[in-house]
Phi, psi and omega in degrees: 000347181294334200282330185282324143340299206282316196292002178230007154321155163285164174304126166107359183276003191289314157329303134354273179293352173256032157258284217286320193297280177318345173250333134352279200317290183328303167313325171261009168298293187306317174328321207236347132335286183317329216267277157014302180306317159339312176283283199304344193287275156322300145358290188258017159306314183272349176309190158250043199210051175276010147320300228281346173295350175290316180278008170240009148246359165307306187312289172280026174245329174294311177263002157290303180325308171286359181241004143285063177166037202183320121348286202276330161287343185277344180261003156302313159296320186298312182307314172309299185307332188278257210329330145341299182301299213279331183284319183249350197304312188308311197287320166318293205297285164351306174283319160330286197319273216326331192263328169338145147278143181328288196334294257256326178269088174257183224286340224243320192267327164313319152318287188311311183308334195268299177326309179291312193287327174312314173297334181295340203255225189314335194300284206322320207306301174331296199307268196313298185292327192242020175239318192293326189278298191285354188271327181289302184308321185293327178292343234216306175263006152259000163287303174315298201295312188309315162304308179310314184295323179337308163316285207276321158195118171308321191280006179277297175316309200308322243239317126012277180295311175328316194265340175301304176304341210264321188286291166332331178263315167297310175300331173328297178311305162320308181259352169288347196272278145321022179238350163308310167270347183260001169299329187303293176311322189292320168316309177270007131310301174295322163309321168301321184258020176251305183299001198253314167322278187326309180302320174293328160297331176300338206318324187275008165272290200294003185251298182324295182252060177031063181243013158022278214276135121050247166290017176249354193253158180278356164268347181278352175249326177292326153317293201292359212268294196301334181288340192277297175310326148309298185303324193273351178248024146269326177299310162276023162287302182345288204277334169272326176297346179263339168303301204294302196338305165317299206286324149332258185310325179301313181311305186300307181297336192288328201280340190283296185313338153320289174331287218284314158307350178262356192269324192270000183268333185123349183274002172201156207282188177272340185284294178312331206289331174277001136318288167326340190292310217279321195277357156230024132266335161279004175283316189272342192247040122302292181308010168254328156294342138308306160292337133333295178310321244285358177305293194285345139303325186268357161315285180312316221252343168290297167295016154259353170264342165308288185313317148352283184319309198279313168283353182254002199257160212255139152221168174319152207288321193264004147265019174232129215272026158248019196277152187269197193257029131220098196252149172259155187242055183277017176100340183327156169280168162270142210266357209278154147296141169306327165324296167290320142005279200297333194282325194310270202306322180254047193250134183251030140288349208071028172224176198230126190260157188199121191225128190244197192296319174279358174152186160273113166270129163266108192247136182297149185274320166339333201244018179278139190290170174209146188246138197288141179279003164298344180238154136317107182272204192219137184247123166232136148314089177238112193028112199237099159266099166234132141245175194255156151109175173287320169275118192311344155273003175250150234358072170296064192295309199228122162202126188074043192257147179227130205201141163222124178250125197260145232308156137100336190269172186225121203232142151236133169278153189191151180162171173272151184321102153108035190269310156159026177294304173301315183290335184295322186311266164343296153333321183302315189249025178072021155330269144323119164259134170304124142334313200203163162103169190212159177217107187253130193237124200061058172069001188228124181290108153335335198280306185307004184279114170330193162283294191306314176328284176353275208295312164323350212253330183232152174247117196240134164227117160339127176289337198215099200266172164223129196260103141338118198298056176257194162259198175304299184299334198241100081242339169267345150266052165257336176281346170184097203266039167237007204260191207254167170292320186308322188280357152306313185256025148266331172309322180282323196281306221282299192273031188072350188291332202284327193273302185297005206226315187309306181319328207226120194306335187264016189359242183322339205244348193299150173285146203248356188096170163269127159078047183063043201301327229238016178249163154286128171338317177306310195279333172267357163274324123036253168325309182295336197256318158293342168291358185275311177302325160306351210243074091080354198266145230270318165268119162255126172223167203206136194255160242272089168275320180250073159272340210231015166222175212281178184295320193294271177311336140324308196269334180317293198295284185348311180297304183293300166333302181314320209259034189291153181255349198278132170337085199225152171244121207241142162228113206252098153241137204225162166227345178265128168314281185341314208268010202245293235295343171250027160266148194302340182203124182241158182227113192270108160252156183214150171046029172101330225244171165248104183277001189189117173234134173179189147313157174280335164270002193276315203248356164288319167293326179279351155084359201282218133341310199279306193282342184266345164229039131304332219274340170303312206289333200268351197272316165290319184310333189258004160318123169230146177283135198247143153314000000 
């Protein structure tokens, strides 16, 4: 967990943490020094010479002063280290997510993802100041005092060093006894509050078919799932808390029964031995301070294995800005460190670390090819393999598939539900990586592409868009947040938005809600459709954008796709004709394969695939309900 802490440092903070770790340890050197002193101290207090007691306390009045300000710099640093934390951790963590593959976030990792960027933030901040320091002293100064004692008697010192493994194995022992359960709870904490979201959103599915209550619902099992888990991690504190407790007093009777045999043989005075009491009660109470922690610790090691989960997640080969300009594509994971993570994301040359089988390589980020973004390009397809799932066989859409769209042009895709029209979508714009296969736009392999390349070439509108809980206006400059008010209203004019903004007293400012609540579906595909036109990329693609509006505005928006001026190689999968009719091509898939490719009149005359499900499409627009 040490390595994932240093991986969400700022650069150059390694430094950092081995000065706060050397001013710990010194501090707790001087700690148990001081504690130590104690006896010789007491001794020549009582003596018959108590003068002489002055120069061992000039001793301990010298090392607390030094071991305040030796202290006091060490939590300067912890603090430097904790903000540290608090400036880059989200953001590390935040970029990571961005590069992730799609595949990787189903509900259980989704979960883990919201959980690790929450940890990143004051919590995380928390582990160095106010955890990391005290978890070394508790580990530590009763070893230093336990050393310390050698001086004053060895079987004391011997009888010491004993108990440190015996206290330590028992807290051990305690938490390996409880972290089972209590991981158990934190799952099922988490599950609870994913099920408690779901519920507040649902209400108007679950009233609909009278699931109301609670207990009739998947939050009434996550409840009953998460109380059941609370109980089994309080039931097992029980039996590690009588563990640690035991090996206490046992530590405590060896160290007092030591005192009182040396005291009665003669090797140490009566004076030293009631020093002693006070030097092993500060001997025992780290490990009481330790068992304190030890909540805030299965805390810690918990939400650093979350983050772990998030830096270790596999991403696409053309989202990781340390890939050289020939990445294969074969679906492999990544191999990257959390280490490198951090030199990738803080390296301020402007460059990118990669660390492969023969070493680290440094590559300019400058010299990854790029495609201009002003033209319409030409997309070639070439033996494409993708499937879903865990087995590379299994729900297996596409193999050995091949499509070339040529620049400047508007293709539709059309097929029945699960023909593989959305996975195609998604392969374009790089959601997804082909198993196999390569998707090159000019002549240029996509995979050689940076990140920012990527993301510049295509502009995607959504069957089921999402809105950013904003106004309008920021949810439509998210496709290009430099552009001017002319390219707002013309974007506004092109996708209907301009007729929904007449409507609404705050226009560009009304607010649209989370995930877009406070529009209608139509409007918020609306919205969704001027954020694409806006976005300056040479590729556009659009997943059924008007399934969610009325006829008149279906065909409206169609027409402005169609009439968009900016240069684009446009790819449109649709089931509705209105959203077909102005393309230069359709291409009909069924099963992974392309069973009909041509013109609409082309592929209308042929009597094929194509022509039955036009004669379908024309047949439902003319449906009417009959008495």
């Amino acid at each position: 967990m040490i390595r994932t802490l240093l991986a969400l440092l700022p650069a150059g903070s390694r430094r950092t943490v081995l000065g706060q770790i050397l001013l710990t340890i010194a501090g707790l050197l001087l700690r148990a020094a001081g504690t130590v002193l104690l006896v010789p101290l007491v001794a020549a207090l009582f003596s018959g010479d108590p003068g002489t007691a002055w120069p061992w306390l000039g001793a301990l009045a010298a090392v607390t002063a030094v071991g305040w300000a030796v202290d006091t710099w060490a939590a300067r640093f912890a603090f430097a280290l904790g903000f540290g934390l608090l400036d880059t951790g989200q953001r590390i963590v935040a970029d990571r997510l961005s590069a992730v593959r799609l595949g990787w976030f189903d509900a259980e990792r989704t979960a883990v993802a919201r959980q690790a960027v929450a940890a990143t933030g004051p919590d995380l901040v928390g582990i160095i100041v106010y955890l990391f320091s005290p978890l070394i002293g508790a580990l530590l100064l009763p070893l230093f005092i336990a050393t310390g004692l050698f001086v004053i008697s060895w079987p004391l010192g011997l009888a010491a060093l004993a108990g440190v493994p015996i206290l330590l194995g028992a807290f051990a022992l305690a938490g390996r006894l409880s972290r089972r359960a209590d991981r158990a709870a934190s799952e099922a904490n988490a599950r609870l509050t994913e099920r408690i979201v779901e519920f507040a959103r649902t209400q108007p599915a679950l009233r609909a078919a009278r699931r109301v209550e609670p207990e009739r619902s998947l939050a009434g099992a996550a409840l009953a799932a998460q109380h059941g888990a609370t109980m089994r991690l309080l039931l097992l504190q029980i039996p590690g808390q009588l563990i640690f407790g035991i090996a206490s007093q046992a530590a405590l009777l060896l160290l007092a029964g030591s005192t009182v045999m040396l005291t009665m043989r003669g090797e140490l005075s009566i004076p030293a031995a009631i020093a002693l009491i006070v030097v092993i009660v500060r001997y025992l109470e780290p490990f009481t301070v330790l068992a304190e922690l030890s909540p805030g610790i299965e805390t810690c090691i918990g939400a650093l294995r979350r983050i772990r989960e998030v830096l270790e997640a596999p991403v696409d080969s053309a989202d990781s800005p340390a890939r050289t300009a020939s990445v294969a594509t074969s679906g492999e994971t990544s191999s990257e460190t959390p280490d490198e993570i951090l030199d990738e994301t803080s390296d301020e040359r402007g460059t990118a670390t990669s660390s492969t089988a023969g070493g680290a390589a440094r590559i300019e980020a400058s010299a990854a090819p790029r495609i201009e973004p002003r033209i319409a390009p030409r997309i070639e397809l070439r033996g494409i393999r993708f499937g879903y799932g865990s087995q590379r066989t299994d729900r297996q859409v596409f193999d050995g598939f091949d499509l070339v769209l040529e620049p400047g042009t508007t293709t539709a895709i059309v097929g029945p539900s699960g023909s593989g029209k959305s996975t195609l979508l998604t392969l374009i714009a790089g959601l997804h990586a082909p198993e196999a296969g390569s998707i090159a736009v000019d002549g240029i392999d996509v995979s050689t592409l940076d990140l920012d390349a990527r993301r510049d070439l295509v502009s995607v509108v959504f069957q089921h868009p999402y809105l950013f809980d904003g106004d309008i206006r920021q949810n439509v400059l998210v496709g290009d947040p430099a552009a001017g008010s002319d390219d707002l209203d013309r974007v506004a004019r092109l996708a209907r938005v301009d007729t929904l903004l007449a409507r609404l007293s705050d226009v560009w400012e009304s607010r649209v809600g989370e995930a877009g609540s406070s529009l209608s579906g139509g409007e918020r595909q609306r919205v969704s459709i001027a954020r694409a036109l806006l976005k300056p990329a040479p590729v556009l693609l659009v997943d059924e954008a008007t399934s969610a509006l009325d006829a008149e505005n279906e065909a409206a928006v169609a027409a402005a796709l169609a009439a968009d001026p900016v240069p684009r190689t446009r790819m449109i999968v649709a089931h509705r004709l209105s959203s077909i009719r102005a393309a230069d091509r359709v291409v009909f898939l069924e099963a992974g394969r392309i069973v009909e490719d041509g013109a609409i009149g082309e592929l209308l005359e042929a009597q094929g695939r194509f022509a039955e499900f036009w004669r379908q499409q024309h047949a439902a627009g003319a449906w009417r309900l009959g008495a």
